[in-house]
N, C-alpha and C positions, 0 to 999 in steps of 0.2 A: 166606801173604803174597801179596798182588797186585800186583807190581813194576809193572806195566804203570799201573794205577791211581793206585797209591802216587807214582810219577816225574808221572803226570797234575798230582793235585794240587796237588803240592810246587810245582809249576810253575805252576798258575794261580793260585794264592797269593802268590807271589812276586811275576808281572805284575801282580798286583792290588795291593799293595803300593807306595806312592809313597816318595822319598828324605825328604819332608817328612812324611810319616806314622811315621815314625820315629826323627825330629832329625839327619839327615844333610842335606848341602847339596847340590841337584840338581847346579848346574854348567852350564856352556855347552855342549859336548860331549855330552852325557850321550845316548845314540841305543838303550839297552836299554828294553822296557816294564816300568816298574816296578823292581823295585832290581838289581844283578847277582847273579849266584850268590855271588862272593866277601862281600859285603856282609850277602846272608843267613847266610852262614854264620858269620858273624864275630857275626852279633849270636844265633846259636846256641851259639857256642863252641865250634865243631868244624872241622874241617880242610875248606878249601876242594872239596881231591879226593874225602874221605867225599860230603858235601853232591851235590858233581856226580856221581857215581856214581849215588846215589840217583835224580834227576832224571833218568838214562838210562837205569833202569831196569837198570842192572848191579851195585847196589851190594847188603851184606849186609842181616842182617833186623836192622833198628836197635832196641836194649835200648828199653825200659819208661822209662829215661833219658835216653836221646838222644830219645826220640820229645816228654817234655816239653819239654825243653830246644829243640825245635822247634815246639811247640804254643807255647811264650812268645815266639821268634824272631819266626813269621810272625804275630804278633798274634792266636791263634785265638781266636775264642771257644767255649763249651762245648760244642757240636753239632758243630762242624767237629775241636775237639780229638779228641772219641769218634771221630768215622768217618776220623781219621788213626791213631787205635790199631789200629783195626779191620782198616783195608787195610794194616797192618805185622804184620799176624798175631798182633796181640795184645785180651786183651779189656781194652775201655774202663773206667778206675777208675770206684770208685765214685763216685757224685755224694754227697760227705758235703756236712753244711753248711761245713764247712772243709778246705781243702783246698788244696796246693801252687799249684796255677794260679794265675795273675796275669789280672787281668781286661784286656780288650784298653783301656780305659779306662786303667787305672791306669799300664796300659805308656805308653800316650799321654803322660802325664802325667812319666812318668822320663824320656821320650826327650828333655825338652824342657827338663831337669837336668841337661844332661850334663857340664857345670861348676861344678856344684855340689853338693857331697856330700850324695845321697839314696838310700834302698833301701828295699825293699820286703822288711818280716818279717809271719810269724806271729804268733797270740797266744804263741808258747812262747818265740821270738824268735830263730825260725832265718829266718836271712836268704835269700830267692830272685832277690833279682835287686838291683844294684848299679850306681850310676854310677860313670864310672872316678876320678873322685873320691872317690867315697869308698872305692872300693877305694885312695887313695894312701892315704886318711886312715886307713879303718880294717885293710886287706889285705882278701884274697878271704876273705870269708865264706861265700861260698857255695861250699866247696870242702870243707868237714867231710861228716859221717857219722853215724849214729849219734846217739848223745846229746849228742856234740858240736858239732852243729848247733846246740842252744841256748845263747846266748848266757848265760844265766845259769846253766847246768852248765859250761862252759869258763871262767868266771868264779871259778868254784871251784874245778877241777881241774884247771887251765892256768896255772901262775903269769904266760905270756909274754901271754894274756889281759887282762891289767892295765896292761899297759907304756901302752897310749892315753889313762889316766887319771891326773894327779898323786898319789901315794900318800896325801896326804895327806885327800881323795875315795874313799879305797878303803871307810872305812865306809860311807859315805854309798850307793855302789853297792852293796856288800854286801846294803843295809838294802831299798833300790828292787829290785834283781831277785830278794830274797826275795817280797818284797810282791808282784811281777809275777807270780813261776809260784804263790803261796799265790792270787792270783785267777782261776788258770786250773784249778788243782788245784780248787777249790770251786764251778767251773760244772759241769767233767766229772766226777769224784769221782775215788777211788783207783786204780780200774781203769783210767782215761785214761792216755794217754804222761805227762800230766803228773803221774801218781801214779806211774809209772816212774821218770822222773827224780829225783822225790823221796825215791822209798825210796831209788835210789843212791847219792844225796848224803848222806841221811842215814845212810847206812852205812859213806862214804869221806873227809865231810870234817865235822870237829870245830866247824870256825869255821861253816857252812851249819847245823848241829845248834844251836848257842849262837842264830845270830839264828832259823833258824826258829822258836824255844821263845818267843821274845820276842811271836809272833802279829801281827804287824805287817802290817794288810790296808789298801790303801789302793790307789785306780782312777786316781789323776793322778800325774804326778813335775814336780818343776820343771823349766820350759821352759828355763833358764840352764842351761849346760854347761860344765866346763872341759875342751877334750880338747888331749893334747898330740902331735907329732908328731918324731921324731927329726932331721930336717931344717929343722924351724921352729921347733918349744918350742911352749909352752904356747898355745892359744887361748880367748877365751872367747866361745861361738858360742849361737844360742840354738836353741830345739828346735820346728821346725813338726808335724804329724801329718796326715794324711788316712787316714779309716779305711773301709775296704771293710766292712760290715757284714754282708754276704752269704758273701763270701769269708773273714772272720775277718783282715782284712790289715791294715799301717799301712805308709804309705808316709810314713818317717820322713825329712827333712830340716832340714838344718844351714844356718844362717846367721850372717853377723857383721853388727855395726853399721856401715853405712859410714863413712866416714871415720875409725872407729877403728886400730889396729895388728892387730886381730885379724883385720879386713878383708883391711888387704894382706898381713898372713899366708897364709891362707887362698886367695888368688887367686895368692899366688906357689906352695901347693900343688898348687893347680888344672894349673897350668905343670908342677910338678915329677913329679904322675901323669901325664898325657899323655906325658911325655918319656921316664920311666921305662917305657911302656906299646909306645913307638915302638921303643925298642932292644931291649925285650922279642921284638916281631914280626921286627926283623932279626935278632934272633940264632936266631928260628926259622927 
């Protein structure tokens, strides 16, 4: 590990970084180049003191983990992601064609959502990145493990999974995120995560066995949505996509019609994650 190096970069990355290259608001005041350390660290997800340590070259040699979860903070893209693994003493992933990164594009593009529920998934439909809306809407997804990172294995082996959709929609989602990993399952074949996922499911859940048999292959879902919220009820929001074709990514996004009630739903959610988000950080 080359602390010396490693504190370098962290640091002319960050200066190079603007408040508007990441949907934050400069300010009148504002006298650092580029964002402060607190600000990076915040959109790393890590503790202010880790983050500054690192950049003074006194901090520890940061996991395989934290090193992405910093490669998507400061908007790297793939050359600069590798030679930030490198100088952390680790060797750079593979370049598959798919792969957890988020393109400095796509982030562009969240930062500038940030009230309004959108994330960025895989094709398996593990979620990597999250606006704080839709973390009210749907919680931290991006906080699993394992094969619970998919969204459609937690679907089945999670009954609390479900609670974001009216029961009465539970076939219907059942029926879509078979169909979703049964097309992921037959680009990569059996031997892929997605034949992992599959044998497990079909080893541990009855009702994922019944629809898988039914062979249900299908590459669209309808854009209407109903999702519900325990502080607001029910919404009916409709479904945009933007898909990274390099990256294997979609950068899913929730809307309502305005003037509708799902509208002001929806916007008084917006209010109720920010606030829940605020008390969150003072009770840290």
């Amino acid at each position: 590990m080359d602390r010396a190096q490693l504190a370098d970069f962290l640091r002319r990355r960050r200066e190079a970084l603007q408040p508007e290259d990441v949907g934050l608001r400069r300010g009148s005041r504002r006298r650092t180049a580029g964002l402060r350390r607190e600000e990076v660290a915040a959109l790393c997800d890590m503790s202010v003191d880790y983050y500054s340590r690192l950049e003074q070259s006194r901090g520890p040699q940061p996991s395989e983990q934290m090193l992405a979860a910093m490669a998507r903070g400061l908007r790297l893209n793939l050359d600069e992601r590798d030679h930030l693994f490198r100088l952390a003493g680790h060797t750079a992933p593979v370049r598959a064609l798919r792969s957890d990164h988020i393109s400095p594009g796509i982030m562009r593009v969240l930062d500038r959502l940030a009230d309004t529920p959108a994330q960025v998934m895989t094709e398996l439909g593990e979620t990597l990145a999250q606006t704080p809306a839709a973390r009210a809407l749907f919680g931290d997804e991006t906080r699993y493990e394992g094969f619970m990172r998919s969204v459609a294995y937690r679907w089945f082996m999670d009954p609390s999974a479900r609670n974001v959709y009216p029961v009465e929609d539970h076939p219907m989602h059942s029926r879509a995120f078979t169909a979703d990993i049964r097309t992921v399952y037959g680009k990569y074949g059996p031997r892929s995560r997605a034949g992992a996922i599959v044998d497990a499911l079909l080893a541990e859940s009855p009702e994922f066995v019944a629809v898988w048999g039914a062979h249900d292959v299908r590459t669209t879902h309808s854009r209407d949505k109903r999702v519900q919220h325990p502080e607001v009820g029910v919404m009916d929001l409709q479904c945009q996509f933007l898909i990274d074709p390099e990256q294997g990514q979609t950068l899913l996004v929730l809307t309502a019609t305005p003037g509708t009630e799902s509208y002001d739903l929806l916007k008084l959610l917006s209010v109720i994650g920010t606030q829940s988000l605020e008390s969150r950080d003072v009770a840290h």
